[in-house]
N, C-alpha and C positions, 0 to 999 in steps of 0.2 A: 706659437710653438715654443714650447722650451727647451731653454738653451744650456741644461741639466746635462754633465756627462754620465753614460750609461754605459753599460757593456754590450758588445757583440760576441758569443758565443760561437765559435769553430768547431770542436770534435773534442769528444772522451775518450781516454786511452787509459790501458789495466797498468799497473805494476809501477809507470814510470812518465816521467811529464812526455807529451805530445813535443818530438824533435824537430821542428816548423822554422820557417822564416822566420828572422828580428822584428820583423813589421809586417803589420796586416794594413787593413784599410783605414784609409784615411791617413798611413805613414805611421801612425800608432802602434806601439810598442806591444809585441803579441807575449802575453803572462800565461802563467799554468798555474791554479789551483787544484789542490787536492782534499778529498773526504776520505782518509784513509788508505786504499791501493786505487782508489780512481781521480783522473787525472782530468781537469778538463782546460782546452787552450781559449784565452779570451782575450778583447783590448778594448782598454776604454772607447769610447767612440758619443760625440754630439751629434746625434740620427739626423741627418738632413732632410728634407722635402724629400725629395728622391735620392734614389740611390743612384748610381752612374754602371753604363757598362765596364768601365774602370773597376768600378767597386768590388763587382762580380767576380771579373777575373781575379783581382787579387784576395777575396777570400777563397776561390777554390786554389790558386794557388799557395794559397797557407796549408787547405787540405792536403793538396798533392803530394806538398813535401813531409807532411808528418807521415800520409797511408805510406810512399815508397818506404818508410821505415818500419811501420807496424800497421796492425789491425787498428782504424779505430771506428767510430759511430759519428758521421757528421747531421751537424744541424743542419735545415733548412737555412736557408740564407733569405733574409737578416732573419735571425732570432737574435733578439730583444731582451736583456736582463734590465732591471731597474739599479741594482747592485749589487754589489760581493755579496750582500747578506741573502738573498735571492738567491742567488747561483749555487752558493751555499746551500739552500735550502732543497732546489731543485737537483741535486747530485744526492744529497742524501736520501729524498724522497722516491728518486730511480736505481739508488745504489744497487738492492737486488737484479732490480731487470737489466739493467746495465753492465754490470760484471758477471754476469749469467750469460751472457751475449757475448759481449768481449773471450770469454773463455771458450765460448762454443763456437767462434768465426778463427776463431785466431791461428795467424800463418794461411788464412784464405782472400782468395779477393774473386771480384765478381767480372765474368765475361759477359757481354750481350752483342748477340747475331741476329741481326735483322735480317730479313728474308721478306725480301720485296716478289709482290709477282705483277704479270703487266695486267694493267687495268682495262681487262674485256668488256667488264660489266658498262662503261659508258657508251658503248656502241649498239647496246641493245637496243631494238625499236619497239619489245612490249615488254608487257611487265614481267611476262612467264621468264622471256628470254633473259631477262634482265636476274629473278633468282636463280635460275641452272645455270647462268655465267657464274653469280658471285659463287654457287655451292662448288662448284669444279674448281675455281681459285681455293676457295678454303680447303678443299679435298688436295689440291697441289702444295699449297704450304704445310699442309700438316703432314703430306708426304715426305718432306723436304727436313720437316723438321725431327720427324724420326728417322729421317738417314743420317741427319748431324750428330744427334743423340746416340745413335747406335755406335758409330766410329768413333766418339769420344769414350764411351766405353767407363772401365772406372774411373776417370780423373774426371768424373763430372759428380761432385757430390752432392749437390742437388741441382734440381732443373725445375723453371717457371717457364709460363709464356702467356704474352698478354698479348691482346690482337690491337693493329695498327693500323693507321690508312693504308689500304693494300696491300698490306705483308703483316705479318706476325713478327714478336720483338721476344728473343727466347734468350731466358737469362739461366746462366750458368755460373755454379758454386765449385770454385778450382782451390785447392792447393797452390801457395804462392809458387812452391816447388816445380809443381808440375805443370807454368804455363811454357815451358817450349816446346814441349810431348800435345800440349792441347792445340797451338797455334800451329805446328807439325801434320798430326792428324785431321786438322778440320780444312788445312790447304788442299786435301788430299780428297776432297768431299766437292763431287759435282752435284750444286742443283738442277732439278730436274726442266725441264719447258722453258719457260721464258722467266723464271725464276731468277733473282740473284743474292749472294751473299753477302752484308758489311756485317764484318768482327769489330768489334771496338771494346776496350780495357787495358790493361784489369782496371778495376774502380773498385772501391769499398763496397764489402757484401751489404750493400742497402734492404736489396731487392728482398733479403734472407733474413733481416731481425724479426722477430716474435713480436705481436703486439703487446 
């Protein structure tokens, strides 16, 4: 393995460097380079075999504390530069789609509401009983999740949903403004049967960048 320091790569931000912890992982000093109005935060790092649960938390909390500030686009954790001159290269080669993005998320962050329902379908004793379980569950979360969706109303500027073991996982495009009107309104919202709700965010609008 080589023992070559590289960069680890954190998140892009428009206009202005990425406001983050002094240190990322490995205690390494978190830097911000820029290609113009785009920003990207990185720190040197010698890639170990593995990375540690350590590691993890401390690059999302490098995230954390830059999105509480602003919109930005994080990386997949680890993403891997070879050097500045790379990273370099790779900001200007996404500069378009990257400040395209930045502009059109910005001042938003991302909700997602799981909606668990209980799992009938393992009790079924034939195969029939076993689809009209799962279809009645799917038919309950999707109920469920157009009751959320209706009550959130306009402060949901856009809306995904991707299915889950057992429940459905529906992501939501808020206004940084409008999360106490959101988290308000969706308290306010009984699921239906045996149904339940977890809220968790805001996070960076991921779910929502453009490929």
């Amino acid at each position: 393995m080589s023992c070559a320091i590289k960069l680890l790569a954190y998140c892009v931000t428009h206009d202005s460097a990425p406001r983050s912890r002094s240190t990322g992982v490995g205690g390494a000093p978190v830097q911000a380079m820029n290609v113009d109005t785009l920003w990207c935060a990185y720190s040197p790092l010698i890639p170990p075999q593995e990375f540690s649960r350590e590691d993890a938390l401390t690059f999302h909390s490098v995230l954390k504390a830059a999105f509480e500030q602003e919109t930005i686009i994080p990386f997949r954790f680890p993403t891997i530069l070879q050097n500045e001159s790379e990273l370099q290269a790779h900001l200007r080669a996404k500069y378009d789609l990257y400040s395209a993005e930045l502009q059109r998320l910005k001042d938003t962050v991302q909700m997602e509401l799981r909606i668990t329902g209980k799992p009938e379908a393992a009790s079924a004793s034939t195969g029939t009983e076993y689809l009209r379980s799962k279809q009645r569950q799917s038919r309950t979360l999707q109920v469920d999740s157009e009751k959320a969706r209706s009550a959130l109303g306009e402060l949901v500027l856009e809306w995904k949903e991707r299915p889950a073991d057992q429940g459905l996982r529906c992501y939501a495009l808020v206004r940084r403004s409008d999360l106490p009107d959101f988290q308000q309104r969706l308290a306010g919202v009984q699921p239906g049967g045996s149904s339940t709700f977890f809220l968790s965010g805001p996070w960076p609008p991921s779910e929502f960048l453009h490929d």
